[in-house]
N, C-alpha and C positions, 0 to 999 in steps of 0.2 A: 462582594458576594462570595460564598463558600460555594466551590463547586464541589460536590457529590458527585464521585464518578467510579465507574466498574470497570472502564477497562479504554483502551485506543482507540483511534478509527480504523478507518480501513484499511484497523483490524488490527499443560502436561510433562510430556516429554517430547523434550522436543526431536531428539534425533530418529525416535521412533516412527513419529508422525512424520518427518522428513521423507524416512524411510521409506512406508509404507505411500505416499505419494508416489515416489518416484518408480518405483514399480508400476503404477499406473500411467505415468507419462510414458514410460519406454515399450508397454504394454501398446499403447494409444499410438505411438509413435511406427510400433512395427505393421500393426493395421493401417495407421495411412499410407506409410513407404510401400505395402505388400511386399517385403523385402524379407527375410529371412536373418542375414546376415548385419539387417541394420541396429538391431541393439545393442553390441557390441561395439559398432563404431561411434553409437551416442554415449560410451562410457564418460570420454573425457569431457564431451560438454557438459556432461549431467553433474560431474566431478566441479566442475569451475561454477557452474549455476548453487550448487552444495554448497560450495565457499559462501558465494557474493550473497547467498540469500544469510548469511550471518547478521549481516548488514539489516534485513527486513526483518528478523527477528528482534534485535535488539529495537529497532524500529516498537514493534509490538510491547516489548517487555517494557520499556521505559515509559510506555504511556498508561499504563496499566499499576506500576508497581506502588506509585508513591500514595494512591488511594488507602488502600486497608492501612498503614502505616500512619496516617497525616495526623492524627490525636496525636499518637506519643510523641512523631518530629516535633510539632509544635511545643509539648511539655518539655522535651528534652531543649530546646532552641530558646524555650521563653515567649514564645507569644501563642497560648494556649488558649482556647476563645475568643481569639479575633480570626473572626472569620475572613474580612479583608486579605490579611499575613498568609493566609494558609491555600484562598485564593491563590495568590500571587505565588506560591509553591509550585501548583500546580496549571499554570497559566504560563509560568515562565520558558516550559518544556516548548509548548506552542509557537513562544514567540522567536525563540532561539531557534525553531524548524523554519519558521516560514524564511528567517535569517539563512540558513544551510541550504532551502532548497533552489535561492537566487544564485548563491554561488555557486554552487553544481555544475553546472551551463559551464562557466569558465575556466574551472578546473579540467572538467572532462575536456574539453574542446583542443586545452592549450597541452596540458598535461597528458590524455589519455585515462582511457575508463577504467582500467585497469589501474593506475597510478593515485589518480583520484581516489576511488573506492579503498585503498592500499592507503591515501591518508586521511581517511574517513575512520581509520579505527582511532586515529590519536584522539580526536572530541570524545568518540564515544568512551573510553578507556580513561582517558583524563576526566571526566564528566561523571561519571561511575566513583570513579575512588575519591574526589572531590565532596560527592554527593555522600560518602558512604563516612568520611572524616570531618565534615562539616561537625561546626562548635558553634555557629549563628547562624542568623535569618540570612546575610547575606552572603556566606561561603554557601550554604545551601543553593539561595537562587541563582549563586556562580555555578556549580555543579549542574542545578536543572538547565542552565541557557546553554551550558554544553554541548549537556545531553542532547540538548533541543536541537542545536546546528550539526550533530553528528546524524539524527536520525531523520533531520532535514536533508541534507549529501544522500543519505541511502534512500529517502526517497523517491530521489530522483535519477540516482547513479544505478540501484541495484538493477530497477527496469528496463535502464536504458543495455547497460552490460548484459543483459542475461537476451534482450531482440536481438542485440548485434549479434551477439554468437549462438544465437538457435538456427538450425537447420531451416527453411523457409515449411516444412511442412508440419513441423510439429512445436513451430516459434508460439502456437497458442497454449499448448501442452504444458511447456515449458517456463513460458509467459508468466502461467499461474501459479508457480511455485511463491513469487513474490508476496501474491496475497493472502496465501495459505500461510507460508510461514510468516509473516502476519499478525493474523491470527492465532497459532501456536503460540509464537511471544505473548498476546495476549490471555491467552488461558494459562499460559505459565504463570505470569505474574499473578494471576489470580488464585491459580494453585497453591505458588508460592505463599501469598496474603494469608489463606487456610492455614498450610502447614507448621507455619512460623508465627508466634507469637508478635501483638505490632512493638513489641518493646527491640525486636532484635532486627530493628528499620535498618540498620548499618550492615546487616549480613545479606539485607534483599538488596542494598546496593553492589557488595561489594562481588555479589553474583551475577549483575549487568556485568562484569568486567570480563567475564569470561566468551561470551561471541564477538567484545572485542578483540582479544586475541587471536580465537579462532578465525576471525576474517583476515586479520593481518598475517598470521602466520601462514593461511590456504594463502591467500594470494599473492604472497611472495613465489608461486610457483606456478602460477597459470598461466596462460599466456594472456598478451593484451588483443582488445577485440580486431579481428582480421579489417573488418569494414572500416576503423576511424583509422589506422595505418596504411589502407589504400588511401582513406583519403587524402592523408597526407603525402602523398606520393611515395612511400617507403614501399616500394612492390614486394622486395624481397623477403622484407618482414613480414609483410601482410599474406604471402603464399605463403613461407612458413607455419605462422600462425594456422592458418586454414590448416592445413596438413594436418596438425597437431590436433585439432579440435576434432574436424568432420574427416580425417583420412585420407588416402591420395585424392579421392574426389574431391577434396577440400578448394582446392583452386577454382575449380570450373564451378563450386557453389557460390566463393566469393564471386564472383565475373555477373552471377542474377543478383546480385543485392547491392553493389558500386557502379556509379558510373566513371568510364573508363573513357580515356582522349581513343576516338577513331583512327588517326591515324597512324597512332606510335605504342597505343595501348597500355601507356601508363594513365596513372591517377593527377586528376589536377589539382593542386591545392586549392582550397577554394579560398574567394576573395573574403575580404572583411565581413560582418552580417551587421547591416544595418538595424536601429530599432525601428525605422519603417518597415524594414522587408517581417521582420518579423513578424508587428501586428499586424502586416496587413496577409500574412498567410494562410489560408484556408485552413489547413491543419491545424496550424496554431490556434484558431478559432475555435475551430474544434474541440478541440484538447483542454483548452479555458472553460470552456461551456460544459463538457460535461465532467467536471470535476466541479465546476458552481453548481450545476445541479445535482450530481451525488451529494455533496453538502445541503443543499436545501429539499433534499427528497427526505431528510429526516433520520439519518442512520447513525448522528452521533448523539441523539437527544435519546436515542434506543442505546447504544453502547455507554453512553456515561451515567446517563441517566434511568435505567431501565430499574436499578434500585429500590429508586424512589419512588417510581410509578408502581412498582408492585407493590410495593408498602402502601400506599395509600390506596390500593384498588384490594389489599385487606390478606396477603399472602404474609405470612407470618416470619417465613424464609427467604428474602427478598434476593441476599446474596446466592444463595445456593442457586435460585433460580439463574439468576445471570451468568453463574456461571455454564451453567446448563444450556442458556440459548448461546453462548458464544462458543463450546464443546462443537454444538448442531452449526455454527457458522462452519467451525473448523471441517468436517461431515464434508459439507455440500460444497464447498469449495474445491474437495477433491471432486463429486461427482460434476464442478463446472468444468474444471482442466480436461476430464476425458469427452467431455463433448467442446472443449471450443477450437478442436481442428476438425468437427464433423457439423454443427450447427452453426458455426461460424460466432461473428463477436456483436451484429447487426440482431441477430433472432436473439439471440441471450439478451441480450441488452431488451427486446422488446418485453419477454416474457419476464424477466426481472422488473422490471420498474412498473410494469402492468400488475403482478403481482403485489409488487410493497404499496401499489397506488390501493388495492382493493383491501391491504390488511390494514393500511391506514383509516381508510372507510369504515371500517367495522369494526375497528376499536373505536378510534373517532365516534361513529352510531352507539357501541354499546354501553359506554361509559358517559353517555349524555340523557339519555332513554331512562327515567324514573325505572319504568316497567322491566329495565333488566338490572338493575341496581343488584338485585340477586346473582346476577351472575358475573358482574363485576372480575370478580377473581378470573375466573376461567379465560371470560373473553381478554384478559391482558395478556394473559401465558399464553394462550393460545392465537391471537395476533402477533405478540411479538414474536413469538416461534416463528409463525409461518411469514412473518415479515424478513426476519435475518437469515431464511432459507432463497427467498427470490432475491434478496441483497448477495447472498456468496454466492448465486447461480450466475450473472452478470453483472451488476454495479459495483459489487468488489472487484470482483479479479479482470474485467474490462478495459477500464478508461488507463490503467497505470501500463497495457502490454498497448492499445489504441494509439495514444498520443505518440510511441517513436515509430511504429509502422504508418501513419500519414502523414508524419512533416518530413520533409526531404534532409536527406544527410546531410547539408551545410547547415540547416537551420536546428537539427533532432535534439542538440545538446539542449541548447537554449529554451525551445520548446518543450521538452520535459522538465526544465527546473520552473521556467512559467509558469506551465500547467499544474507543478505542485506546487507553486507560491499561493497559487488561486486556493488550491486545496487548504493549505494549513491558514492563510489568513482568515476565510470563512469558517472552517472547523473551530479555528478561535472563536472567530463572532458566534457562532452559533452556541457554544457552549457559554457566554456570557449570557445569551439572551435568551435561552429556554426557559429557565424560570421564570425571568420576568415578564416575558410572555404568555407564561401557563398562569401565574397572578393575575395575571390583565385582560386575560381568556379563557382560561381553563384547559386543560390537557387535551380536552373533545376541539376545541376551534383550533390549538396549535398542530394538532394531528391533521385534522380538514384540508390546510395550509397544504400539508405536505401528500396530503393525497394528488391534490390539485398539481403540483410541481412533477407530481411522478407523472400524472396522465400529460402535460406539457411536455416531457422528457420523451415519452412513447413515441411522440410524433414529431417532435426531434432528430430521434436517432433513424425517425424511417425516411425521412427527409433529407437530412444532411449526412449521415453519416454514410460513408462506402463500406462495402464488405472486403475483408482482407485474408480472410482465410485462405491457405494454399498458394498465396501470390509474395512471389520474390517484393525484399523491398525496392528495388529498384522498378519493377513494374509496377505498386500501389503510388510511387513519386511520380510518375506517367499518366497515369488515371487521375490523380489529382488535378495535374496541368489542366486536361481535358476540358 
């Protein structure tokens, strides 16, 4: 099957949009601290968050790029109308993620988050200039399985890098950079697609190569996260480190987010991690489950496929559109970052999946209904707008800052590469199976599906999920036990 697709999951210029963010997190940041002086002291973490989100851009850009180009790759490689080949182009990025995001876990844990992320540029970089000097179908698909285990690592390494070293009160703030830049990657590459003719596929690769670099050269100079060096009992590193980040306060911030031996008040190595203790961890649970359900809520059948549906609900400009609802993803993303250290990650989360449940409903209604056949057009653009506006308000930028704030520090590595193994293996299934689902249904009953999964999700997250907002990690590993 030919996948048709518009852009990544979840999730211009990018250093602009960077930019104009982070003004808003430090903005956000000085109203929660009511601190005057503390913007200043968030330079360097915002600085090392800057770096690591390289990582979630190319994340973006790679999932996005090889779409507008895939006709000419195909002419230029020799298998031009087989849809199959071209498939497997584009399928292969996927499988080579869900590949990166297992390993993640063991890298980070053994090596450190810093160290890791530091050899997460080589896949992406190597994968890049592979992809972009490819002469067949299978140096290609060696270049995309790269790509794929590089932005597999950042999926799992950027989130987990950027909790460790956020401040506990503005870790939401900060959190969401991940999915915004994201997002950017993804409007870029789309940008790119426009700007660039598809005959000059080899120049949109060899412009992936460039946030590889930039992440490996930023963080050869950052420091590593203060939290995974206590726990490995390096004290003296790990007060360094704070220093460096959050400023003399730095110490006494690490002491709320590690646990520390009572008696002697260093850090205890922690023992082994079973694969019992793991599945059977609350967070962990957690963490699996709503990343299955952000995939089965329906956000990649909109981001890959959103194309197609407007072309057949009769917009003339199908592309332009999408690019346009993914720009409004970019938007609202920012406006979730400044509310998720004031509304918390439990209320986004409600109103987000509440919302995509109702735009689901109404596209799903409107493009089933004879009687609105006339309005066909309208109600697609304006469902999926208002769909990918409640997706960046909480189910983007949510579940990837969620899953290291409730699994406890000996488990947090492994749990975040879990929780996004869940992610990319589904985001695969589901990009396989939309069409033949909408063949077997129609676009009205697949949609239905996915309303139903959101209103499921609502009562999920008000259920199971804890509020974390403003709480050290070490007090959310507390409340968990409970």
């Amino acid at each position: 099957m030919r996948v048709r697709a518009t852009g990544g999951s979840p999730r211009g210029a990018a250093p602009l949009g960077r930019s104009s963010y982070l003004v808003v997190a430090k903005s956000s940041a000085a109203a929660d601290l009511g601190d005057s002086t503390q913007p200043a002291s968030l330079t360097p973490v915002i600085w090392a968050v800057v770096i690591a989100s390289f990582g979630a851009f190319a994340f973006g850009y790679h999932c996005g790029i090889v779409n507008g180009p895939l006709n000419a790759i195909a002419a230029d490689l020799g298998f031009a109308g087989n849809a199959a080949l071209q498939g497997t182009v584009v399928s292969s990025l996927l499988a080579g993620a869900a590949v990166g995001s297992l390993a993640g876990s063991g890298l980070a844990d053994s090596l450190g988050r810093k160290t890791a992320l530091l050899l997460d540029a080589v896949p992406l970089l190597v994968g890049a200039l592979v992809s972009g000097t490819a002469s067949s179908l299978t140096a290609m698909v060696m270049g995309r399985v790269f790509c794929g285990i590089g932005i597999g690592l950042a999926s799992a390494l950027v989130p987990l890098y950027i909790s460790e070293i956020a401040p506990s009160r503005v870790r939401g703030a900060l959190g969401s950079v991940n999915q915004l830049v994201i997002c950017i990657g993804i409007v870029s590459a789309l940008v790119v697609n426009v700007v660039l003719p598809q005959t000059s596929w080899r120049t949109m690769f060899y412009l992936a190569s460039l946030p590889a670099l930039l992440l490996g050269l930023g963080l050869s100079i950052t420091p590593e996260s203060p939290r995974w060096l206590s726990s490995k009992g390096r004290t003296t590193e790990a007060e360094a480190a704070a220093e460096k980040l959050w400023g003399p306060s730095g110490p006494s911030e690490l002491t709320q987010g590690t646990k520390t031996d009572v008696e002697g008040g260093a850090a205890t190595a922690p023992a082994p991690v079973s694969m019992k203790e793991l599945l059977s961890n609350k967070g962990v649970f957690i963490g699996c489950m709503i990343f299955l359900l952000q995939q089965f809520s329906g956000v990649n059948s909109v981001v890959y496929f959103s194309s197609s549906v407007f072309a057949k609900a009769g917009i003339t400009n199908a592309a332009l559109a999408s690019v346009g609802v993914q720009v409004m993803n970019v938007l609202m993303t920012v406006v979730a970052a400044s509310l998720m250290d004031r509304a918390g990650r439990k209320q986004l989360l409600t109103i987000s999946f509440s919302g995509m449940g109702l735009s689901m409903l109404a596209m799903a209604t409107g493009l089933h209904l004879k009687q609105l056949a006339s309005m066909s057009s309208t109600i697609a653009i304006v469902g999926t707008v208002a769909y990918m506006v409640f997706f960046a308000l909480g189910a983007g930028p949510v579940p990837g800052l969620l899953v290291p704030e409730i699994t406890p520090a000996r488990l947090r590595g492994r749990a975040v590469s879990l929780a996004l193994a869940v992610h990319w293996v589904f985001n695969y299934g589901i990009g396989q199976l939309f069409l033949p689902a909408v063949d077997a249904v129609g676009v009205s009953g697949v949609y239905l599906v996915f309303a139903l999964v959101c209103a499921f999700t609502v009562v999920f997250a008000n259920t199971q999920i804890p509020e974390t907002k403003g709480k050290s990690l070490d007090e959310i590993e507390a409340e968990m036990k409970a």
